[in-house]
PyMOL Python script that loads the backbone (N, CA, C, O; Angstrom):
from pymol import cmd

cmd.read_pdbstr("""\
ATOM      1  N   UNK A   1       5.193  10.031  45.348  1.00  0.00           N
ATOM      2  CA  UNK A   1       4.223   9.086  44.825  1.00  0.00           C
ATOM      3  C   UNK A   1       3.066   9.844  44.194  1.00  0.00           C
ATOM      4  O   UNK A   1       2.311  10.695  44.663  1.00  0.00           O
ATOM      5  N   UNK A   2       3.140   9.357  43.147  1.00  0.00           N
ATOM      6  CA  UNK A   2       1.748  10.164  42.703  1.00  0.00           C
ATOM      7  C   UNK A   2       0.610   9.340  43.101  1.00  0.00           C
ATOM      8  O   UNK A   2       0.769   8.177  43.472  1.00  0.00           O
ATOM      9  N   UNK A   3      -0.602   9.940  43.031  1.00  0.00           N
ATOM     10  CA  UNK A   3      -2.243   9.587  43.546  1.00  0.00           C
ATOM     11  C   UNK A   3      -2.841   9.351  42.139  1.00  0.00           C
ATOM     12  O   UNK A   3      -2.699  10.016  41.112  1.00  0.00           O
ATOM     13  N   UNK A   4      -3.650   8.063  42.405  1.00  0.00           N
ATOM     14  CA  UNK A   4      -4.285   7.635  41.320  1.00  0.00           C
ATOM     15  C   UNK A   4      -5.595   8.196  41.217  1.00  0.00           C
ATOM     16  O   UNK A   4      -6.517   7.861  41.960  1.00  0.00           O
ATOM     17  N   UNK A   5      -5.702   9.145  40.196  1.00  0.00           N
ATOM     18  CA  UNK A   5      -6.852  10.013  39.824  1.00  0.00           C
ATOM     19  C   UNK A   5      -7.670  10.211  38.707  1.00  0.00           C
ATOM     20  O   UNK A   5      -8.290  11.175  38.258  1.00  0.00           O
ATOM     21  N   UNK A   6      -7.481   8.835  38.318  1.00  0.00           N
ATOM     22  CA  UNK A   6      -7.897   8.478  36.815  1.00  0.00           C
ATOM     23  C   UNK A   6      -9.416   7.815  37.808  1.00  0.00           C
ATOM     24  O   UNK A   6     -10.052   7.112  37.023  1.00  0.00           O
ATOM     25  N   UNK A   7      -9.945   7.834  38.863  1.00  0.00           N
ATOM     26  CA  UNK A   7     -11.409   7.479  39.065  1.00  0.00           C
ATOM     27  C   UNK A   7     -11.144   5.627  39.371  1.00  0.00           C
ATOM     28  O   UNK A   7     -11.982   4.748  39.171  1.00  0.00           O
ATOM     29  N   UNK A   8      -9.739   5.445  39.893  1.00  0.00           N
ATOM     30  CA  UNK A   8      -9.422   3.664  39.574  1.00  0.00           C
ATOM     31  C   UNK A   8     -10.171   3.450  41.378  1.00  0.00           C
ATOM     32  O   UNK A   8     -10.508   4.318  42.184  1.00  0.00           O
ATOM     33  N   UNK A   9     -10.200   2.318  41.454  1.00  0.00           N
ATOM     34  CA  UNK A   9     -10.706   1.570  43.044  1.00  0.00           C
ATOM     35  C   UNK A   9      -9.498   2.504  43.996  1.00  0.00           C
ATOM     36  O   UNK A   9      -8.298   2.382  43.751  1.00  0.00           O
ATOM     37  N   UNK A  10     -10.049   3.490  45.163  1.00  0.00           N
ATOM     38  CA  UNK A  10      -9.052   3.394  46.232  1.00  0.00           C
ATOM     39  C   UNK A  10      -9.764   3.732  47.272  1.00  0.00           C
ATOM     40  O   UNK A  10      -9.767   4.668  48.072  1.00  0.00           O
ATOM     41  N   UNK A  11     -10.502   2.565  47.057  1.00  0.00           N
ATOM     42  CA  UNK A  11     -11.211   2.088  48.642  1.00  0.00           C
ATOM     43  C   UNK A  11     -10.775   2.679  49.538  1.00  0.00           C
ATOM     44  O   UNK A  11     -11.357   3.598  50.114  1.00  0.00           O
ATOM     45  N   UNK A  12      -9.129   2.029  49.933  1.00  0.00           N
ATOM     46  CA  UNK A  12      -8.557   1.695  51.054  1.00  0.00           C
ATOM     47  C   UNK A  12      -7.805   3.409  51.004  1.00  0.00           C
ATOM     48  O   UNK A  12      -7.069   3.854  51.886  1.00  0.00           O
ATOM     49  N   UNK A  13      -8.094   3.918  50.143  1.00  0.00           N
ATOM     50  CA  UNK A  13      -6.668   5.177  50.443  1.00  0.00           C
ATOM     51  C   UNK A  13      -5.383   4.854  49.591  1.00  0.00           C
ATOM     52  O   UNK A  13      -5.036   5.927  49.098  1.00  0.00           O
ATOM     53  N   UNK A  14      -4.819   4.198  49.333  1.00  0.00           N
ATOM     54  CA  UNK A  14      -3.456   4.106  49.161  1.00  0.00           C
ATOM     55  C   UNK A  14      -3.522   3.622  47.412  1.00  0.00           C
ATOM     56  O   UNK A  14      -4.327   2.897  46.829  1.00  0.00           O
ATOM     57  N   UNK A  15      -2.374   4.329  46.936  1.00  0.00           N
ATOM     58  CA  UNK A  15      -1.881   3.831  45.405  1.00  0.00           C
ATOM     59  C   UNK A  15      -0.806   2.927  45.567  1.00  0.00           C
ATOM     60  O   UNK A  15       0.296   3.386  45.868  1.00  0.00           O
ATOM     61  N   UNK A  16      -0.983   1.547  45.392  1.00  0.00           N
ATOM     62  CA  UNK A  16       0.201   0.876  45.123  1.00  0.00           C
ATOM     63  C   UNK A  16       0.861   0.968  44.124  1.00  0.00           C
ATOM     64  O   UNK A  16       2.041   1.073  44.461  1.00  0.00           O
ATOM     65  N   UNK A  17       0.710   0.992  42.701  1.00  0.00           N
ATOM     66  CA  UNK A  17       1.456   1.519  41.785  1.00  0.00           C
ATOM     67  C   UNK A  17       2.058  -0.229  41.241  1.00  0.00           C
ATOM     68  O   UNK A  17       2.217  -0.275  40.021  1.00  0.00           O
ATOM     69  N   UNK A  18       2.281  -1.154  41.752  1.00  0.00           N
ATOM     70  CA  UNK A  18       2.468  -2.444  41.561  1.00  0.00           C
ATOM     71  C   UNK A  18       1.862  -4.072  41.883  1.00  0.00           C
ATOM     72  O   UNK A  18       1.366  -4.438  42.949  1.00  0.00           O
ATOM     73  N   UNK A  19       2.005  -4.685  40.974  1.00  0.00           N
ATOM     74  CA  UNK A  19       0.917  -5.706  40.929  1.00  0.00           C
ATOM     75  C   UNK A  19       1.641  -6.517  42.051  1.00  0.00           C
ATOM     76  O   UNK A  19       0.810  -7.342  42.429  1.00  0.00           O
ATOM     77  N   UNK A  20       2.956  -6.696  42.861  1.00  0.00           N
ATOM     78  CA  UNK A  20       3.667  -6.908  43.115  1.00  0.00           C
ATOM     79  C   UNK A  20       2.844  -6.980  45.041  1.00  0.00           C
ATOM     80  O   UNK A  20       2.664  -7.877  45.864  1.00  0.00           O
ATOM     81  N   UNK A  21       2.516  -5.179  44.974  1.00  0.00           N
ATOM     82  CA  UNK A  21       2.401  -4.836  46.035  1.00  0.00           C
ATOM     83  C   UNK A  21       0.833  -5.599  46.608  1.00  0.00           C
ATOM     84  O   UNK A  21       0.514  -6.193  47.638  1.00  0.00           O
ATOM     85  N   UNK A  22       0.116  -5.217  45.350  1.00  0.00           N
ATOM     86  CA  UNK A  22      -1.465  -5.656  45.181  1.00  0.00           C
ATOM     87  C   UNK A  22      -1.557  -7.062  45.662  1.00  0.00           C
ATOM     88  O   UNK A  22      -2.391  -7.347  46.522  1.00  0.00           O
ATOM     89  N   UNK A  23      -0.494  -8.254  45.001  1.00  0.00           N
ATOM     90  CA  UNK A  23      -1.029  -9.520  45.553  1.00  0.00           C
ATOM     91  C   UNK A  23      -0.375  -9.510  47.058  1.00  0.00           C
ATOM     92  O   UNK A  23      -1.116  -9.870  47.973  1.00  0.00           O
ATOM     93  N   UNK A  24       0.548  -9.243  47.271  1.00  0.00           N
ATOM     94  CA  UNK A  24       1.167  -9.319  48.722  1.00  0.00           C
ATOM     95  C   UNK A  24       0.157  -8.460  49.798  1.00  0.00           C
ATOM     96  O   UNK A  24       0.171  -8.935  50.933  1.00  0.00           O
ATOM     97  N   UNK A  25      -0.866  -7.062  49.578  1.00  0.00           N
ATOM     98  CA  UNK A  25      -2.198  -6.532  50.319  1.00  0.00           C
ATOM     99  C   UNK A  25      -3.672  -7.359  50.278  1.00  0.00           C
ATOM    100  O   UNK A  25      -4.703  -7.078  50.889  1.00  0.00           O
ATOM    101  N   UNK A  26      -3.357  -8.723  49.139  1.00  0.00           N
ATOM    102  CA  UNK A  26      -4.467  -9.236  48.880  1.00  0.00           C
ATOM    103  C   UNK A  26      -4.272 -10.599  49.915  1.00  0.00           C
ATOM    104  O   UNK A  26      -5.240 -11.214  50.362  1.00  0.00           O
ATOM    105  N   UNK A  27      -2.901 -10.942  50.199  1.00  0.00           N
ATOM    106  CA  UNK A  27      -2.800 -12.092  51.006  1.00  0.00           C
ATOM    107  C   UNK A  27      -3.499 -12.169  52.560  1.00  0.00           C
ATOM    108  O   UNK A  27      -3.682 -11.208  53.307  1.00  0.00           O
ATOM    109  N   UNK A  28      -3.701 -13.031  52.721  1.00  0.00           N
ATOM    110  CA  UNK A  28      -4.556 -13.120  54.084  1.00  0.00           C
ATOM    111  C   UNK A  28      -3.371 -13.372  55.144  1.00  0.00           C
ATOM    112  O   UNK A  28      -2.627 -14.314  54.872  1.00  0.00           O
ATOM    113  N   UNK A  29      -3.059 -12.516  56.527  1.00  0.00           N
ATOM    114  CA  UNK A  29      -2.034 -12.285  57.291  1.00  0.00           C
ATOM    115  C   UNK A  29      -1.654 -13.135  58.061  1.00  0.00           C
ATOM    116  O   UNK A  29      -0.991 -12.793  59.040  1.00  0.00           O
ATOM    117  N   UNK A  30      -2.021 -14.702  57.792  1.00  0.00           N
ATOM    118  CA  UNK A  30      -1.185 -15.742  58.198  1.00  0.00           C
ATOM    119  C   UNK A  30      -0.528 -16.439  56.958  1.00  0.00           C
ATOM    120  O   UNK A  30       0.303 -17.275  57.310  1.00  0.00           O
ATOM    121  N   UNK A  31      -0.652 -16.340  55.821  1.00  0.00           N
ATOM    122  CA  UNK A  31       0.515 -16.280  54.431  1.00  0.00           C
ATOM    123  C   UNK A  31       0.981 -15.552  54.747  1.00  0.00           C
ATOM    124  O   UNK A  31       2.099 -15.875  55.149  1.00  0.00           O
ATOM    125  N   UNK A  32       0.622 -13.885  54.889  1.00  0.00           N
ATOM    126  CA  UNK A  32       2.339 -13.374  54.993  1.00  0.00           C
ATOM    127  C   UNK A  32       3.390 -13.652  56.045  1.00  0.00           C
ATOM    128  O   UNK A  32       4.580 -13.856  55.806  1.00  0.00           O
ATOM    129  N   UNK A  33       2.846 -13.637  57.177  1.00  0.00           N
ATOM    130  CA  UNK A  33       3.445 -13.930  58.093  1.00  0.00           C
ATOM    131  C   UNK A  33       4.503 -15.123  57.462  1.00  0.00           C
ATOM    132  O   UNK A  33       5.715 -14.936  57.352  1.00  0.00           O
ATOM    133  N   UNK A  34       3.758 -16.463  57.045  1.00  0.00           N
ATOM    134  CA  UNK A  34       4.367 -17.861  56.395  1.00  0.00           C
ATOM    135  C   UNK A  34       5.363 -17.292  54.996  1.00  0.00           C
ATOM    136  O   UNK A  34       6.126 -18.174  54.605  1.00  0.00           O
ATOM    137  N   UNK A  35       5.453 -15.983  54.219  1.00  0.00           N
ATOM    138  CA  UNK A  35       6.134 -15.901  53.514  1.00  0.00           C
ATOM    139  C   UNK A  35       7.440 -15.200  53.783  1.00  0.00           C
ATOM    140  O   UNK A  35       8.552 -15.566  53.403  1.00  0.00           O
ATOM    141  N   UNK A  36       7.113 -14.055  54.551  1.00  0.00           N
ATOM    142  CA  UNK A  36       8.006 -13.448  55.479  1.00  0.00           C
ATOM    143  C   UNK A  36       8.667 -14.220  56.307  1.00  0.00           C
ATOM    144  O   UNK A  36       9.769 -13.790  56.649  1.00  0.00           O
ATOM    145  N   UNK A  37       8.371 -15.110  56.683  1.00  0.00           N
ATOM    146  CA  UNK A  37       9.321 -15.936  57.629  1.00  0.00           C
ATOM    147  C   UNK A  37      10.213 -16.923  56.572  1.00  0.00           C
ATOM    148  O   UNK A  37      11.436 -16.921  56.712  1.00  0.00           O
ATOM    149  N   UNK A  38       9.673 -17.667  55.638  1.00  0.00           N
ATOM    150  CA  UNK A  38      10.296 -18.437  55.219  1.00  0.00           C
ATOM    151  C   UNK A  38      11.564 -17.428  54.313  1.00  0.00           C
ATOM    152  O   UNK A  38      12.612 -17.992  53.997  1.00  0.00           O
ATOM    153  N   UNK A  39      11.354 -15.971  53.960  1.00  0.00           N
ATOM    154  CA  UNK A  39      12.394 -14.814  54.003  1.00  0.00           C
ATOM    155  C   UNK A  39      13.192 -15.094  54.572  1.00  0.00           C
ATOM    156  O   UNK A  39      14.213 -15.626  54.136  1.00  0.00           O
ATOM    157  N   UNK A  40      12.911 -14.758  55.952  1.00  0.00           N
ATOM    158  CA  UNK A  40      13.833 -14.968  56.523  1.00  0.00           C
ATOM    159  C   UNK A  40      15.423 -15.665  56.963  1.00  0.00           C
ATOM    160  O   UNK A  40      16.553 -15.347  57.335  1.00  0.00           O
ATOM    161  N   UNK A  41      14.464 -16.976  56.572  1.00  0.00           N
ATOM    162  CA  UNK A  41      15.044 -17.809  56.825  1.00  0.00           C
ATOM    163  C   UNK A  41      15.861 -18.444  55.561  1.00  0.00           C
ATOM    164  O   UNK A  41      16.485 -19.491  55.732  1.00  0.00           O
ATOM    165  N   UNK A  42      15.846 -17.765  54.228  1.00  0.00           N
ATOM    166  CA  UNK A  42      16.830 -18.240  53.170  1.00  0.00           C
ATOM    167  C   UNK A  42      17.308 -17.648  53.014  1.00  0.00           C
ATOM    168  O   UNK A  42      18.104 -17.954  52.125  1.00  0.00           O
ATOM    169  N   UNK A  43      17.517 -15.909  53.664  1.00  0.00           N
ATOM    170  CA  UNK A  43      18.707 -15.042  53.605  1.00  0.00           C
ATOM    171  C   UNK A  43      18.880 -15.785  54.520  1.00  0.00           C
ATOM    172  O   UNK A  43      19.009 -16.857  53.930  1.00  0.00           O
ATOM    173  N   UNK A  44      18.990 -16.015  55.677  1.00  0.00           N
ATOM    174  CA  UNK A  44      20.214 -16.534  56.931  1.00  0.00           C
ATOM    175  C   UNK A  44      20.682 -17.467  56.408  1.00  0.00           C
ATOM    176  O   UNK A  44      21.894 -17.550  56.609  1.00  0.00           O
ATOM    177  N   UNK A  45      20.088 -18.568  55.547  1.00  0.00           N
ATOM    178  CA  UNK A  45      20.956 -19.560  54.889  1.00  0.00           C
ATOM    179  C   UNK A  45      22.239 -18.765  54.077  1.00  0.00           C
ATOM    180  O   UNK A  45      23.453 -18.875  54.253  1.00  0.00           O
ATOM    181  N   UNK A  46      21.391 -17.835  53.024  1.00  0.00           N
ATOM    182  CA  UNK A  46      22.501 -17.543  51.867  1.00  0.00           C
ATOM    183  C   UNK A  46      23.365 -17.161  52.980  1.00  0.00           C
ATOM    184  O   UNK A  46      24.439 -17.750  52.859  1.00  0.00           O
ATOM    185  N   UNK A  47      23.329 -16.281  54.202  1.00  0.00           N
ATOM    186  CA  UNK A  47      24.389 -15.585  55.036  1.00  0.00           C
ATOM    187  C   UNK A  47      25.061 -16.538  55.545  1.00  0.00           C
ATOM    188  O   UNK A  47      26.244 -16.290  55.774  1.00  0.00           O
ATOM    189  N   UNK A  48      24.679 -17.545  55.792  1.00  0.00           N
ATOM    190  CA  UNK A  48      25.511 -18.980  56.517  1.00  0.00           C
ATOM    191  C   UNK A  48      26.286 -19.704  55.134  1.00  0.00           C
ATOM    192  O   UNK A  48      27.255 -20.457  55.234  1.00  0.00           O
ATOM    193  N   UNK A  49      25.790 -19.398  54.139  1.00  0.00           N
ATOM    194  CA  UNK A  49      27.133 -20.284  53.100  1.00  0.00           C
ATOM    195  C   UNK A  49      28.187 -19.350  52.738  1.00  0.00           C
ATOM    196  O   UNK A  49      29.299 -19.859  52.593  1.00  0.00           O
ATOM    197  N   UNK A  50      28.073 -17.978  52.545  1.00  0.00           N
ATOM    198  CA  UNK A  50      28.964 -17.443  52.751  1.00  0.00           C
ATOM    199  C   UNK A  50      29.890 -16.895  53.552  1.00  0.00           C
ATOM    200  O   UNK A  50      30.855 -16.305  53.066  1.00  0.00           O
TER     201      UNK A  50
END
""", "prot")
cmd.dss("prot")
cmd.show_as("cartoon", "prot")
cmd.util.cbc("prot")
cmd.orient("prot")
């Protein structure tokens, strides 16, 4: 991984490298929890129709 050294925000330490990663560190940890679970639970579906 490269380190972001262009002078960008790293408050926290860490380069995410994706906007992907950024909104999912920006969510407050009872959404993720609620997104991660509902994960969960539509792979076990897809795994139950096949």
């Amino acid at each position: 991984m490269a380190s972001n050294g262009d002078g960008g925000e790293s408050s926290e330490g860490r380069a995410t490298g994706t906007a992907v990663v950024d909104r999912w560190t920006a969510l407050d940890r009872g959404w993720q929890a609620l997104a991660l679970g509902l994960g969960i639970v539509a792979v076990h579906l897809v795994g139950q129709a096949l």
